[in-house]
Structures are given as C-alpha cells and as structure tokens.
N, C-alpha and C positions, 0 to 999 in steps of 0.2 A: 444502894438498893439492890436487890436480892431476890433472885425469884429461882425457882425449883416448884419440884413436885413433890409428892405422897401419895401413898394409899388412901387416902383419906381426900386428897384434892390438892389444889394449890397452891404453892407454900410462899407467901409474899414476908420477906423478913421471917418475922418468927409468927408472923399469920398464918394460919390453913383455912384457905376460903375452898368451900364444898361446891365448886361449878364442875361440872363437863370439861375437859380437856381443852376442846374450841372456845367455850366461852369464855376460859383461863386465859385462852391468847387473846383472844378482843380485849379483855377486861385489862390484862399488862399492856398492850400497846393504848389504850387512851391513856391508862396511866403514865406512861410515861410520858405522852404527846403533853397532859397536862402538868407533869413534871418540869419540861422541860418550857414550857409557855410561861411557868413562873418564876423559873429561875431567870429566864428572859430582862438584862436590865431596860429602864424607861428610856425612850427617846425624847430627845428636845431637837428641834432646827429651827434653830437662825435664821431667817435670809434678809441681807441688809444689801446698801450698792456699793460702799465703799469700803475698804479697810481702815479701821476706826469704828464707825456704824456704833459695832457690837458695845462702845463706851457707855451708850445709852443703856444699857440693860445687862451692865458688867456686873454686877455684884449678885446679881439674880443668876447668871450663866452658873458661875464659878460658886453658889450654893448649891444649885443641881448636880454639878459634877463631885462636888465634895462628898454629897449623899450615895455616890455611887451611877446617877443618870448619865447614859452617854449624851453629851452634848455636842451638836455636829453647828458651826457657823460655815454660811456659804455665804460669797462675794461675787454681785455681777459684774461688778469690773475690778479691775488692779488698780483703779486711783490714778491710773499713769498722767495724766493731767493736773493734778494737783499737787503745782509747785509752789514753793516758799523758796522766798531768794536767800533767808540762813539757811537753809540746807545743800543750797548750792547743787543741786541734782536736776539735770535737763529731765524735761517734757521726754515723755513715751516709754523706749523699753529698759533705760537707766531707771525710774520713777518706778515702772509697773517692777521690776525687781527686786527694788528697794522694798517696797509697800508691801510686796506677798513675806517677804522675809519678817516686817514689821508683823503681820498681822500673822503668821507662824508661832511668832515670839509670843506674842498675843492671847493665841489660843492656848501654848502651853502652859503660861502665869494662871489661867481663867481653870484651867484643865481639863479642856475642852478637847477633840478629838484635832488631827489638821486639820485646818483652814481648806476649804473647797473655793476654787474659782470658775465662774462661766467660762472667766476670759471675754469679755465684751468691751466696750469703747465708754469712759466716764462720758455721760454728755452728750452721748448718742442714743440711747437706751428709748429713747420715743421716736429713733427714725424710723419710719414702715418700710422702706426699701434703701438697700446702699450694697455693693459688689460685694458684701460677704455674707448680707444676712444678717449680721447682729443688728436688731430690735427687739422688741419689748415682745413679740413671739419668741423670740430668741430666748428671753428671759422666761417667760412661763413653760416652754418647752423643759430649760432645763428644772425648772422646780417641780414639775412635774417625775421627771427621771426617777431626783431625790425623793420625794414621796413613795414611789411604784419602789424604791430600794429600801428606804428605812422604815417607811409606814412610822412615824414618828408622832407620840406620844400628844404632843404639842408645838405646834409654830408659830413663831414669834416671827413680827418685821413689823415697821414705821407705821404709823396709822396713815389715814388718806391723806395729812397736812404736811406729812412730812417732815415732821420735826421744826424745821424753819422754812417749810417750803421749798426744799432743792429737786429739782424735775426729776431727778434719779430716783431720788427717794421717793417720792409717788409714785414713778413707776414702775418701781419693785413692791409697793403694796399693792399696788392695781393687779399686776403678774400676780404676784402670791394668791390674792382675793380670788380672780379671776381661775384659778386653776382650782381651788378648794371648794367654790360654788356653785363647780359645775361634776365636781367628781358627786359620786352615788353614795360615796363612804363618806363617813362623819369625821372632818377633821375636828379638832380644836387650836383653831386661829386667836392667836390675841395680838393686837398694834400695843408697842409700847407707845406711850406719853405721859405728857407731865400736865402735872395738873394744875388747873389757872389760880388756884390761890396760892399755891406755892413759890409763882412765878413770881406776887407783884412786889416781893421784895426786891428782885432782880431777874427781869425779865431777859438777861440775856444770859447765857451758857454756850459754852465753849466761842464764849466770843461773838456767838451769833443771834438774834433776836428770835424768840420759838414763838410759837404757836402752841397758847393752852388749850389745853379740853374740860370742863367744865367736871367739876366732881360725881356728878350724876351720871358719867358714860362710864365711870372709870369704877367701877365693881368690884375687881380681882386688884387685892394690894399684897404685894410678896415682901416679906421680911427678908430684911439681912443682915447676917453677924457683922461684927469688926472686922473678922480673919477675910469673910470673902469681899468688904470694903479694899481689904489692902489689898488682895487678890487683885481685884479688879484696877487699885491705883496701878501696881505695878504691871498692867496686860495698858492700860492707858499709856506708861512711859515708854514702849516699847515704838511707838508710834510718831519716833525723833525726827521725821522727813515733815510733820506735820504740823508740832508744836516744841517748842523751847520749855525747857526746864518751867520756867516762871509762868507760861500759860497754862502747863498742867496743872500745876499745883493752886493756881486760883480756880479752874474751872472744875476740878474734882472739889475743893471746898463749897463750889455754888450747888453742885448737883447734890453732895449729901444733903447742904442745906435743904434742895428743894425736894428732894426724897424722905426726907426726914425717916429713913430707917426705915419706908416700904416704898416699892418702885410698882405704879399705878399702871395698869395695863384694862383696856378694852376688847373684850368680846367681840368679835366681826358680828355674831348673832345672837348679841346680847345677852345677858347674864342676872345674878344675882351675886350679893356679896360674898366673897372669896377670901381665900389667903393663900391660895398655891395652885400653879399651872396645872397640874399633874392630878384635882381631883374639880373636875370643874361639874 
C-alpha cells in the first residue's frame, strides 16, 4: 500500500481521492486500522485440565491451524498425578515434566501454537482454599488473562459432564463458563461432546465410559479431512506416559468411529445448525 499526494488530492495506489489534506489523513489511517484488522489471523482456545484433554477435539484443532487459524491450547494442570505403572515415571514434578513435554509434542503434530500451562495441582482444581491458592478461582482468573490477551475467535473446553465425569474436567468448564457469562463482550463458547447415538456401539473411549449428549444439543458439526485425522493420531501418540502403543491405536479407531468424519460441539448459548466454529 502506497500513499502520497497531488495537486489534485490524494494519491492511494494509483487512486487520486479529492479530499482536504486532513481528511486524507483520517481517511489513510482507518484504512489502514482496517487493513490491518483483516489481515489479522482467527483465534481459537482450547482450555482443557489435563495434557491429553485436547485428543477429544484433535482433528478439529489441527484443521484450524492448517487453514491458517492460530490455535492456542491451555492446560490447568501438568497431569503430575496421572501415573501408569508402564511408564514407570513417579507422582509430581518427574510426571508434570514429562506431560508438559508430551503435550509440547502435541501441539506441534496438531500445529497448534505452545501449549500454555496454569500450572495448578491435577485433583485439586475444586479446592476453595489451600497455601497457595490454586482453585478453581485460580482457574478462571487465568482464563480470563487469556481472553483479555488473545480476544480469541472461539473457545472450546469439556461440556458440564465432563467427558466421563472427571472433577477437573467440570471444573474447567464451569471456570471457562463462568468467566465468558459474565464478561460484557460476546464470546463464542462451544463444549466438545459426543453424541449419544454414536456411543451405543461402544460406549467407551479411551478406555473410559462417557457420557452422551443427546443429538438435539449438539448443532455445530465440524468436518475433518484424513490429513488432520492423522494429524491428530500422531499429537495422541505423543502422549507415551499415558497410553501404550495398543491403547491408542484402538481408542482413535472408536473415536473416528464415533465421530464419523464431524466432531459434534455445543453452544453454551445455544445455536442453530452449524458446520464451523469460526462463523457461528
């Protein structure tokens, strides 16, 4: 872009707009404000409680970012509790180091921005008071931050059920919820979930028994290629403290199963039928 003068007015490219001198400078500076607002790419955030989390809504991530969306995933805890005796890695800050590295690996398979961490306690995340303060204020504080920094696009996390009901996971939806309905600005919040007809061929995934959502909540269905299936396989394998070769590879087989090529998401404030985060 190209801006000068003439005798005649002002020269935008090979334009000559007839304004006033001052109103040539108004006029080039929205332009550019607006220039620059559309060159601006999409935001997406994540916020899940563990490292892993992001597996549920893997193939989705990793189409956004393929398009060009930044995609930011945050984590309220490092999982530092979440031991498996194959992987032979002790409770706390062996585990939470391992996992952040995991879910590093993770974000760059998906191509996804770093991984962001609260840093909070797995399992603790509903305590109201303990010497350091990490609770579930703890948790909306920081998702708030994140908002006020990226003003993002679209957020994603767990619906109220939690996937299979794990306390974490509710209350990082509750945090998330809670910080978006009461801000003045209009986010757009969706809970990933799976949807109850999908399930009753097999009702469990990654191992665990879920909790469906009924086809009628679930409005917004996002498509996704092969490339960002494997995307997302290879952001799932990364995640070796957690699951052995042979769990992932049957639990990504149930999930495409139960996705069948769109990954079903709910409007915190309800919706009509969809097919992308990003024009709701």
């Amino acid at each position: 872009m190209s801006i000068g003068s003439s005798a005649k007015g002002c020269v935008f490219d090979s334009l000559v707009l007839t304004f006033p001198p001052m109103r040539c400078l108004t006029f080039f500076l929205l332009l550019s404000q607006f220039t620059l607002a559309a060159d601006k790419p999409k935001v997406i955030l994540a916020v899940f409680a563990h490292p892993d989390d992001e597996t549920l809504v893997g193939p989705v991530l990793a189409r956004y970012a393929k398009q060009g969306v930044d995609v930011y995933i945050a984590y309220a805890t490092d999982g530092q509790r979440g031991t498996n005796d194959f992987a032979k890695i002790s409770a706390g800050d062996e585990l939470a180091k391992a996992r952040r590295g995991e879910a590093t690996c993770a974000c760059q398979q998906l191509g996804a921005k770093p991984p962001i961490f609260f840093g909070l306690m797995d399992g603790d995340l509903g305590a109201m008071t303990n010497p350091l303060g990490k609770n579930i204020k703890a948790t909306a504080d920081e998702v708030q931050k994140l908002l006020d920094q990226l003003h993002p696009d679209a957020i994603v996390t767990w619906g109220p059920e939690g996937g299979y009901g794990h306390p974490d996971h509710r209350l990082v939806s509750d945090a998330v919820t809670q910080v978006v309905q009461q801000s003045s600005q209009r986010y757009h919040l969706y809970y990933v979930e799976l949807d109850t007809n999908s399930l009753k061929p097999s009702a469990q995934i990654l191992g665990i028994d879920f909790f469906g959502t009924d086809p009628q909540y679930l409005p917004v269905r996002v498509a996704y290629a092969k490339a960002d299936l494997e995307a997302a396989t290879r952001a799932f394998q990364c995640h070796k403290s957690q699951y052995r070769p042979k769990d992932m590879e049957e639990n990504e087989a149930l999930l495409d199963h139960a996705w069948n090529g769109k990954i079903p998401f709910r409007p915190w404030y309800g919706g009509t039928k969809n097919d992308d985060l990003l024009k709701p």
